[in-house]
N, C-alpha and C positions, 0 to 999 in steps of 0.2 A: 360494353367491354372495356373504355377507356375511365370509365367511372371505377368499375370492380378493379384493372389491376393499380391503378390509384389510390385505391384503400388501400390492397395487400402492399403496396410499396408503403404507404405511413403505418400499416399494421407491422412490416418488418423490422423499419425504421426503430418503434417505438420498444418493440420489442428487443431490439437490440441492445439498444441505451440501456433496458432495463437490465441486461444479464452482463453489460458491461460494469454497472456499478456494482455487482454480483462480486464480479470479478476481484473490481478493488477492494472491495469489504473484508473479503474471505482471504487474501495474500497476505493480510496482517495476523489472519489467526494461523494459514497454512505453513508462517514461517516461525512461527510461535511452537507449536507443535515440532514443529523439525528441527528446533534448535532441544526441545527438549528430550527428543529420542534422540538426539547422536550427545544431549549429555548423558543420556540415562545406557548407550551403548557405551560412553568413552572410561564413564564411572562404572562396568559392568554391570549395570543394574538389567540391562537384558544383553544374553550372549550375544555373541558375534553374529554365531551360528541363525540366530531366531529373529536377526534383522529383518530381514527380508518379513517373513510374515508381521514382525509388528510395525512393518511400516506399512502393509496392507489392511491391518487392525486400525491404526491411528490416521493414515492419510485415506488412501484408495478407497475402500470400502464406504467411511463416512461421507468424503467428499463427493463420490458418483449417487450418494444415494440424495445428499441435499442437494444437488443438481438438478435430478431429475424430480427432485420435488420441486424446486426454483421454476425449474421450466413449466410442469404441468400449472402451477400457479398463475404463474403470467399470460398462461397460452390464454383463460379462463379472465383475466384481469383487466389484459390490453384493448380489447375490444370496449370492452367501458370506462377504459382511461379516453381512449378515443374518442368516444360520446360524451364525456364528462368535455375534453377540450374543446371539442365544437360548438357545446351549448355555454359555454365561456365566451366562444368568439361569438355564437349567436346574440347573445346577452350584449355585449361589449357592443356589437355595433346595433342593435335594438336602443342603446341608452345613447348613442353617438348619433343614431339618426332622431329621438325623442329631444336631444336638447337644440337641432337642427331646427327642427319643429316650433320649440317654445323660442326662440331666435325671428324665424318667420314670425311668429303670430305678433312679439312686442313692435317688432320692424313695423308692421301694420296697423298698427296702433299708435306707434310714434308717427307715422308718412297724416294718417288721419288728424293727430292731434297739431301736430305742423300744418296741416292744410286749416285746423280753426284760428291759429296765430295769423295765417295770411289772410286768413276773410277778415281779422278784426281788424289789422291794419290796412286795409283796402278799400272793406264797404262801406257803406253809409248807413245802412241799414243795421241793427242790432240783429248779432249774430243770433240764433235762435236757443234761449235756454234749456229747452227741451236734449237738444241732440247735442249738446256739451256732456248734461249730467249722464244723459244715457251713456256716451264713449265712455266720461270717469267709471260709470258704473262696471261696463265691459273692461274695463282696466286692472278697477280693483280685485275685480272677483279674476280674472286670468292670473293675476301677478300671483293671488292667494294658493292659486292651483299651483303653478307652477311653482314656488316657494313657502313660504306662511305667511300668516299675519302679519309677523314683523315687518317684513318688506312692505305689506300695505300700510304700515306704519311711515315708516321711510319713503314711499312714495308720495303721501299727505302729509311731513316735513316740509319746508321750506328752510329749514337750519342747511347754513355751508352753500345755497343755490343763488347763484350771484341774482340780480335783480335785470331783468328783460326789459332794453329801449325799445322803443318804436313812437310812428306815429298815427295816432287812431284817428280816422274822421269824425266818429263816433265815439265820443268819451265814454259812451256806457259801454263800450266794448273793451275798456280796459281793464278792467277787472276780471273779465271772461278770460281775458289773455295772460293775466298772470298766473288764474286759477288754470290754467291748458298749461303752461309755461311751465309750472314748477313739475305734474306730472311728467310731459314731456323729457323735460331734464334728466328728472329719477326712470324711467323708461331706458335711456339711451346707457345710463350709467347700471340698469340690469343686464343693460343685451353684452357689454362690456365684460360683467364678470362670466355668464354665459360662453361667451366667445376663448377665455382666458379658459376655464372647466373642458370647452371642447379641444382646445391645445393639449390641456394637461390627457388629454383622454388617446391621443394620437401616439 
């Protein structure tokens, strides 16, 4: 019950709005009209006497009749202005919570590729190249979904990415960690524009 009269209150709502802009529309042609019957009474161009009816010719008659068409219109219209706005705001926060989503998944991606900078600066052991290229692989192909090419472009840049200290026990681990590094970098600098999109989206 509190669902149904919820609707008819936005159902009346809407419909109101609509026969209010009705209103303003039509007072510019209703005074239009009536400045041109009281010149066409003042210049005798109709008697005195035949006022009255021709102001129910020219006002009354036309205006009650585009009324009641205005209204049967709308009664017919409102109901799928009303479905038309829901499925805007369904849409709207469908894409609000999709870019939430692609946020999560780089966030996870980055925590991962920050966890191979800390093994390279930690172990002794060589980190293992297997499960490096695999993460790049899982990287490049999400970044592509979620945006194009290009950005897989720009994530395999190194242009403008300052250069990453540490110290590795294992010198062969340092190259692993720049090749993590630089994705890492471009990662944090998607979730960034991301986060900036979800703002503008609010």
């Amino acid at each position: 019950m509190a669902d149904f009269l919820r609707y008819y209150k936005q159902f009346l709502a809407h419909w109101g709005d609509e026969l209010w802009s009705l209103g303003r529309e039509q007072m510019v042609g209703f005074m239009l009209a009536l400045l041109i019957l009281l010149f066409q009474i003042r210049n005798r161009l109709v008697p005195a006497k035949d006022a009255g009816w021709a102001a129910q010719v020219v006002f009354l008659r036309p205006y009650l009749a585009l009324i009641g068409i205005y209204l049967a219109i709308h009664l017919v219209r409102t109901p799928w202005k009303l479905d038309q706005e829901l499925r805007e705001k369904l849409q709207h926060r469908t894409s609000q919570e999709e870019v939430k989503g692609h946020i999560a998944l780089l966030t996870r991606l980055t925590d991962r590729g920050q966890e191979f900078i800390r093994r390279c600066r930690s172990e002794r052991g060589l980190v293992p190249q297997g499960e490096v290229e695999a993460w790049a692989q899982e990287v490049a192909g999400s970044v592509e979904e979620i945006f194009d090419s290009t950005y897989v472009a720009r994530l395999e840049s190194v242009s403008g990415i300052p250069a990453g200290s540490g110290h590795w026990p294992n010198s062969g681990n340092r190259q692993v960690d720049g090749y993590v590094h630089v994705r890492v970098y471009r990662l944090q600098q998607f979730i960034d524009e991301l986060q900036e999109h979800a703002k503008r989206m609010t």
